[in-house]
Wavefront OBJ file of the C-alpha trace (Angstrom):
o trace
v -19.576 1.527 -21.550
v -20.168 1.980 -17.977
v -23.134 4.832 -17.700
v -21.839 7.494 -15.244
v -25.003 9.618 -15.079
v -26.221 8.174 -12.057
v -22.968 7.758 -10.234
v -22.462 10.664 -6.890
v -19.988 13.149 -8.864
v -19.413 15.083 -5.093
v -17.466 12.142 -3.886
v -14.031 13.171 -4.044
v -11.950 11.258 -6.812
v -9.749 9.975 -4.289
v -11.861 8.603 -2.154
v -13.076 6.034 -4.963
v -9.644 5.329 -5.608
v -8.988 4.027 -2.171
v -11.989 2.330 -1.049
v -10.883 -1.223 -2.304
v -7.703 -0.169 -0.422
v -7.941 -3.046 2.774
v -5.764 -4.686 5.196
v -5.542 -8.235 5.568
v -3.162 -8.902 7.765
v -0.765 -6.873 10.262
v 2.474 -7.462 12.629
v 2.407 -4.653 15.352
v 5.033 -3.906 18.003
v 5.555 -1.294 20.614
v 9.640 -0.983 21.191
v 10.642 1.550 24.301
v 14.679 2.389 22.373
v 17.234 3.655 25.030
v 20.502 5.184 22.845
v 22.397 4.339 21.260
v 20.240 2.303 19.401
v 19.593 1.474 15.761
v 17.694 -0.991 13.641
v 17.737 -1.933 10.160
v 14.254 -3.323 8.153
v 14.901 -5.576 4.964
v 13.252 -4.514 1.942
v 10.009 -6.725 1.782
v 6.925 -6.777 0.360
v 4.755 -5.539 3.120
v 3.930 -1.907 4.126
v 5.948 -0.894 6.750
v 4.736 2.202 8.889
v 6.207 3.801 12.498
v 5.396 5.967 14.605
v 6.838 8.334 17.026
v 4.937 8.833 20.597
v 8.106 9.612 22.534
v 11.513 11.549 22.119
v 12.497 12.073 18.352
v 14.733 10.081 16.396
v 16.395 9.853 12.932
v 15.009 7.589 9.511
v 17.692 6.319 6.755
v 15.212 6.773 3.901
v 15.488 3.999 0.685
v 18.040 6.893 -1.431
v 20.477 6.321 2.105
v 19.222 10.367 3.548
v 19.235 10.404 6.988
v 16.126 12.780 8.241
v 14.818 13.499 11.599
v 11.763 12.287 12.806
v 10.401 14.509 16.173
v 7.854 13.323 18.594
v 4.352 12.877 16.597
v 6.108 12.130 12.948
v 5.292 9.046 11.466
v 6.089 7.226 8.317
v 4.637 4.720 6.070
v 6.510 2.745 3.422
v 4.093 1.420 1.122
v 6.104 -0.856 -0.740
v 8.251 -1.710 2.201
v 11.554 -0.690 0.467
v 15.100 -0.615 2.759
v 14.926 1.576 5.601
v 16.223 2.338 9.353
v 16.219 4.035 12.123
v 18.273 5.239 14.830
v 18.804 7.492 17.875
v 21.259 9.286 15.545
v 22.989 9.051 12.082
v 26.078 7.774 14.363
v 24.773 5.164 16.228
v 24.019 3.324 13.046
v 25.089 0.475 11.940
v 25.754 -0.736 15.327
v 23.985 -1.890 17.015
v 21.540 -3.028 14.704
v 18.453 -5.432 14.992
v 17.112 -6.618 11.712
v 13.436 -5.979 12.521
v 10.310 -7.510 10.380
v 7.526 -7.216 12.969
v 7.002 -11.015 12.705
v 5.764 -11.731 15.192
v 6.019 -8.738 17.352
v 9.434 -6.786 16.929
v 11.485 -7.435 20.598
v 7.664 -7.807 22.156
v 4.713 -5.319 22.945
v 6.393 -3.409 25.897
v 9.719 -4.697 26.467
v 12.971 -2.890 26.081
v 14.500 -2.928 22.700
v 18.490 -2.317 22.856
v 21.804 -3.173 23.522
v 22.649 0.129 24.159
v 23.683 1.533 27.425
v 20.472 2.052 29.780
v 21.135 5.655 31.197
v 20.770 6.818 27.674
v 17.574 8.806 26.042
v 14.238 6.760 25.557
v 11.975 6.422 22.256
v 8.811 5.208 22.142
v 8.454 3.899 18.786
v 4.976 2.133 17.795
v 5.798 0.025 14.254
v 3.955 -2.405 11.885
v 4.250 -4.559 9.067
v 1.043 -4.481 6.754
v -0.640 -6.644 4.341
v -2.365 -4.399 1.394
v -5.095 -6.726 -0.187
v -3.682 -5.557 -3.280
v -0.669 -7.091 -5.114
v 2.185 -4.690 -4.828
v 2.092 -4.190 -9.008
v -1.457 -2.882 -8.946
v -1.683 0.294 -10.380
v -2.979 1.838 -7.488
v 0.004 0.765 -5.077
v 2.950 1.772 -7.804
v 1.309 5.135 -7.832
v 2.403 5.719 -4.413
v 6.085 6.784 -3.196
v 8.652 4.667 -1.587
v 7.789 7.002 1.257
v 5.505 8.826 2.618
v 6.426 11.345 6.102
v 3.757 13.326 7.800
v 4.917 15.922 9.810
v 3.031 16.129 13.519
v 0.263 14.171 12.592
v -0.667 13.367 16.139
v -1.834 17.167 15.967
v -3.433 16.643 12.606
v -4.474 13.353 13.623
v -5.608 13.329 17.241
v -7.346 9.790 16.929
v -3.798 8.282 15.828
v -2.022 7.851 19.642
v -5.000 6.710 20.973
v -5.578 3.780 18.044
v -1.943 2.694 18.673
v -2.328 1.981 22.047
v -5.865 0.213 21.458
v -3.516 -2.181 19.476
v -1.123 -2.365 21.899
v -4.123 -3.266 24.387
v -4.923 -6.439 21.436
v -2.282 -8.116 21.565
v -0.877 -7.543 25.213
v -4.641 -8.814 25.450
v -4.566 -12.087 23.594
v -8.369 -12.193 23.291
v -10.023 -14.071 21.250
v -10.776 -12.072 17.375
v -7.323 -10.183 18.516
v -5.518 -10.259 14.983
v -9.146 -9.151 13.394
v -9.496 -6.220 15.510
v -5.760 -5.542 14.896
v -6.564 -5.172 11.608
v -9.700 -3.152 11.280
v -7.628 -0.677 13.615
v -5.047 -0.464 11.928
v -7.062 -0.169 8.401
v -8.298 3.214 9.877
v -4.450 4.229 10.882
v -3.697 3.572 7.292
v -6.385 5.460 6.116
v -5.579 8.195 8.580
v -2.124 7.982 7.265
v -2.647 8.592 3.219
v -4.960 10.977 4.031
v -2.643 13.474 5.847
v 0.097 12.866 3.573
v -2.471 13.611 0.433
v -4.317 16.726 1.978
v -0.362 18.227 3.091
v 0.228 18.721 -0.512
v 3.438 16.305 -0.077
v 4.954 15.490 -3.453
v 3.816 16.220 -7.166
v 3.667 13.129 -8.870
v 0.947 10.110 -8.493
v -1.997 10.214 -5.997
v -1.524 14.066 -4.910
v -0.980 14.894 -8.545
v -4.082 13.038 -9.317
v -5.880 14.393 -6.546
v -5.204 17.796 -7.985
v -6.467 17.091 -11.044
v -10.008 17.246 -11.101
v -10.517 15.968 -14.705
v -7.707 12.994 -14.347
v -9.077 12.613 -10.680
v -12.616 12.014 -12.312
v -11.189 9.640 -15.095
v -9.470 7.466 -12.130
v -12.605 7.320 -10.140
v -14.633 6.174 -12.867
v -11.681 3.254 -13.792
v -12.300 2.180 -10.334
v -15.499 2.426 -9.497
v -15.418 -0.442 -12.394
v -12.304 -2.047 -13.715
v -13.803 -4.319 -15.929
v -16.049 -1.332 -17.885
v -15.494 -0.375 -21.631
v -12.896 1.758 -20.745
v -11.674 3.025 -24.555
v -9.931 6.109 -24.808
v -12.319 7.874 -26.498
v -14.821 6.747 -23.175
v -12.198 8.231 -21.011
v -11.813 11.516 -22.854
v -16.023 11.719 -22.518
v -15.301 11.593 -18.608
v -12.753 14.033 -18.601
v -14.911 16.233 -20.949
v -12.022 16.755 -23.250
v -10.980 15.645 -26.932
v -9.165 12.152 -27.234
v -5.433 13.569 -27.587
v -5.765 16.423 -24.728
v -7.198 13.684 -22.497
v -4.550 11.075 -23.591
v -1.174 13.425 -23.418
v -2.781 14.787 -20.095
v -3.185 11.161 -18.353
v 0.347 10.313 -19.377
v 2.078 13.619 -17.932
v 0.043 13.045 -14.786
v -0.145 9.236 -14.191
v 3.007 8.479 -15.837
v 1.385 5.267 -18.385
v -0.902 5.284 -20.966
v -4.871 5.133 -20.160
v -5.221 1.907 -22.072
v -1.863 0.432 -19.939
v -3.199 1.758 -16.457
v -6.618 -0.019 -17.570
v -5.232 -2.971 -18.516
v -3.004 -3.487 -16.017
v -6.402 -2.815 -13.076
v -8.453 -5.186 -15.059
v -5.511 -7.695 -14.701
v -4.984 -7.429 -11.490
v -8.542 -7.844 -10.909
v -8.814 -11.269 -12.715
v -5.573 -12.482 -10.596
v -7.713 -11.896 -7.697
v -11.108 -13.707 -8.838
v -8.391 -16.703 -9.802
v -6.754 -16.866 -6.051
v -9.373 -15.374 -3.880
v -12.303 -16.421 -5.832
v -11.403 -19.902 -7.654
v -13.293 -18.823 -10.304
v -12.282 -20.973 -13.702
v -10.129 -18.957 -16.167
v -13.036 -19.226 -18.602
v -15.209 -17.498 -16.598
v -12.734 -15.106 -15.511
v -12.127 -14.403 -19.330
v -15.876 -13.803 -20.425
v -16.310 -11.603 -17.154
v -13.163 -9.026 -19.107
v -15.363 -9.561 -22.294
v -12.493 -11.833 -24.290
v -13.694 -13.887 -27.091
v -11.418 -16.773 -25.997
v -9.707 -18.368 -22.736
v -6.954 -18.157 -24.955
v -7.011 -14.562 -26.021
v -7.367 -13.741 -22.628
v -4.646 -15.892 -21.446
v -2.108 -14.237 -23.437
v -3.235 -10.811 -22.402
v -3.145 -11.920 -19.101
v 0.730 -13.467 -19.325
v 2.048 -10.358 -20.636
v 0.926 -7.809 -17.757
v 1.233 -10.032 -14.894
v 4.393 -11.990 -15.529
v 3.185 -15.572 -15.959
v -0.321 -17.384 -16.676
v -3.576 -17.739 -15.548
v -3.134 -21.490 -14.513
v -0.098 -20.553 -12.847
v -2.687 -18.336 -9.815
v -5.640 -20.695 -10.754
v -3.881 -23.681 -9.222
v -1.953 -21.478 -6.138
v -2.959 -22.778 -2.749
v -5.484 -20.953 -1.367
v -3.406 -19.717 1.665
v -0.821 -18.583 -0.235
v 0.540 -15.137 0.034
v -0.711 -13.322 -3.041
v 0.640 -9.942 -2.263
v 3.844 -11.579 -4.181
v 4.236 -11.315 -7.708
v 5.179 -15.394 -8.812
v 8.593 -16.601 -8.275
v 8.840 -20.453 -8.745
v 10.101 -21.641 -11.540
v 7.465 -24.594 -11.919
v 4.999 -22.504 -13.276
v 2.662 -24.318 -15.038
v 1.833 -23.637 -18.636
v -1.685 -22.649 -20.486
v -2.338 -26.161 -21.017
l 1 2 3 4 5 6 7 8 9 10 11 12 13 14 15 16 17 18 19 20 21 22 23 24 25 26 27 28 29 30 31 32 33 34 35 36 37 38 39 40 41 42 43 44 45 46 47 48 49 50 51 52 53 54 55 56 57 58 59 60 61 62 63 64 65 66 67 68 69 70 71 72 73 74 75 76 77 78 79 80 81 82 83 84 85 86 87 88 89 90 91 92 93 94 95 96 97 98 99 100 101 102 103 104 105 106 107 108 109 110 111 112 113 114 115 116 117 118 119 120 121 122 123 124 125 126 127 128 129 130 131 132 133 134 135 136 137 138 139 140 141 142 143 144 145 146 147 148 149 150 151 152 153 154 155 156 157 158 159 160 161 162 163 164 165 166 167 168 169 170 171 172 173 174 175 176 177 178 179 180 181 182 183 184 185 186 187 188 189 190 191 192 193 194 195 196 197 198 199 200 201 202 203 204 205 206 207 208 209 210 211 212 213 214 215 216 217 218 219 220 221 222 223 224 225 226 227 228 229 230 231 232 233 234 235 236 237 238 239 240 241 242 243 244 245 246 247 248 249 250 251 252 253 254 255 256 257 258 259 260 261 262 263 264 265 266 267 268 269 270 271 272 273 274 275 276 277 278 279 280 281 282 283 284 285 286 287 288 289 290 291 292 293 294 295 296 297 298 299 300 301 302 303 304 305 306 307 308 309 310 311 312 313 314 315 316 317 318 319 320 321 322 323 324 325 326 327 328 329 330 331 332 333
């Protein structure tokens, strides 16, 4: 069992939940919208955030609400689930651009509409990002579909003047662009979760967790180090409670079991030593403690969705922030 005596208990619990939390790759665009305009993003499996520098607009959220956004509002959409937005409920559907950022959503600086040029501006900073995560780990389906900060340029001061910096990248074209893209936008994210954790917003996952010092300590320990002997009984010790107190508590606040939210981190781990790392499923297996390459295999298959070999013998370029859809999988063999 992993020793916690010498670990920093001041840290705050969600801080060591997010620090694996990286970017590795981002789509940015700058739009200037003249009414009536409106554009519609696909679902996808990408983050999507925006931004508001200029006059206000209005955000379809993924349950179909229309809400305003005013000048300084911004939104992230971890998952990237169905969204738009518009100069007003009305001017939606049309006209509509179907917008994924890729490469840069109707360019850096240029005008982005079809609608009539006399109309009201928005300046509307967007981007499409890459969590190094896949979008099952536990850490990622703790988060909403949404999250909306209210004036965080005021909260955030640093914010407007990031977004232009990566503006500046691109319109740029330097050389290390897309890896200074990212590092900015890594602290925008960061900025981002922050806000929307220390506004209270919601009840449920990371705020809920956050407010929790004893789960908040449990979850901090899990990730400091996925792959510890994390019983329950080792969990309750953490949270300085009896087994069934600590179990009915993690499940009211996380929503899963301790020994599913374990297993399912420790998983997700191993998928990325297989793609990132190459590593060999047997060493993989031994690293998690399994007696067998099989054992481990068929723990493996029945969290993620398919086998070991399957992400062993992915391309290393591939996009791993999918969870596998071909149907040639191949088998444990």
């Amino acid at each position: 069992m992993l020793d916690n005596s010498s670990k920093d208990t001041s840290t705050h619990p969600l801080t060591e939940m997010l620090r694996g939390l990286k970017l590795e790759g981002v789509d940015y665009a700058r739009c200037r919208m003249t009414a009536p305009w409106g554009l519609l993003f696909p679902a996808q499996s990408k983050a999507q955030f925006h931004f508001v520098a200029g006059r206000g607009c209005w955000l379809r959220t993924p349950d179909g609400t229309w809400v305003p956004l005013e000048e300084g509002d911004a939104v992230l959409l971890p998952r990237g689930a169905e969204h738009a937005l518009a100069s007003s409920p009305d001017a939606f559907p049309a006209p509509v651009e179907h917008c994924h950022f890729e490469p840069v959503c109707c360019g850096i600086l240029d005008t982005c509409s079809d609608g009539n040029s006399d109309g009201e501006e928005t300046v509307l900073f967007g981007a499409g990002m890459t969590f190094n995560l896949d979008s099952q780990h536990p850490l990622l389906l703790m988060m909403p579909e949404l999250m909306q900060m209210h004036e965080l340029a005021t909260d955030e001061p640093a914010i407007p003047h990031l977004l232009e910096a990566m503006t500046a990248e691109l319109a740029l074209d330097r050389v290390g662009a897309g890896g200074m893209l990212t590092r900015l936008a890594d602290v925008v994210a960061a900025a981002l979760i922050r806000n929307w954790v220390e506004k209270g917003c919601g009840s449920e996952g990371w705020v809920a967790a956050a407010r929790d010092p004893g789960i908040g300590r449990v979850l901090a320990a899990i990730h400091r180090d996925p792959t510890g002997d994390w019983t329950v009984e080792a969990l309750a010790d953490v949270m300085h409670a009896s087994r069934s107190a600590f179990a009915l508590r993690f499940a009211n606040v996380v929503g899963q079991t301790p020994a599913r939210y374990v297993a399912q981190l420790r998983m997700q781990e191993a998928k990325q030593w297989l793609l990132r790392d190459r590593l060999k499923i047997a060493v993989v297996a031994r690293r998690l403690g399994y007696e067998s390459e099989a054992a481990f295999s068929r723990a493996f298959k029945r969290i993620i969705g398919a086998p070991p070999s399957y992400f062993r013998a992915a391309p290393i370029a591939a996009d791993h922030g999918e969870r596998p859809g071909r149907t040639d999988r191949p088998s444990d063999n």
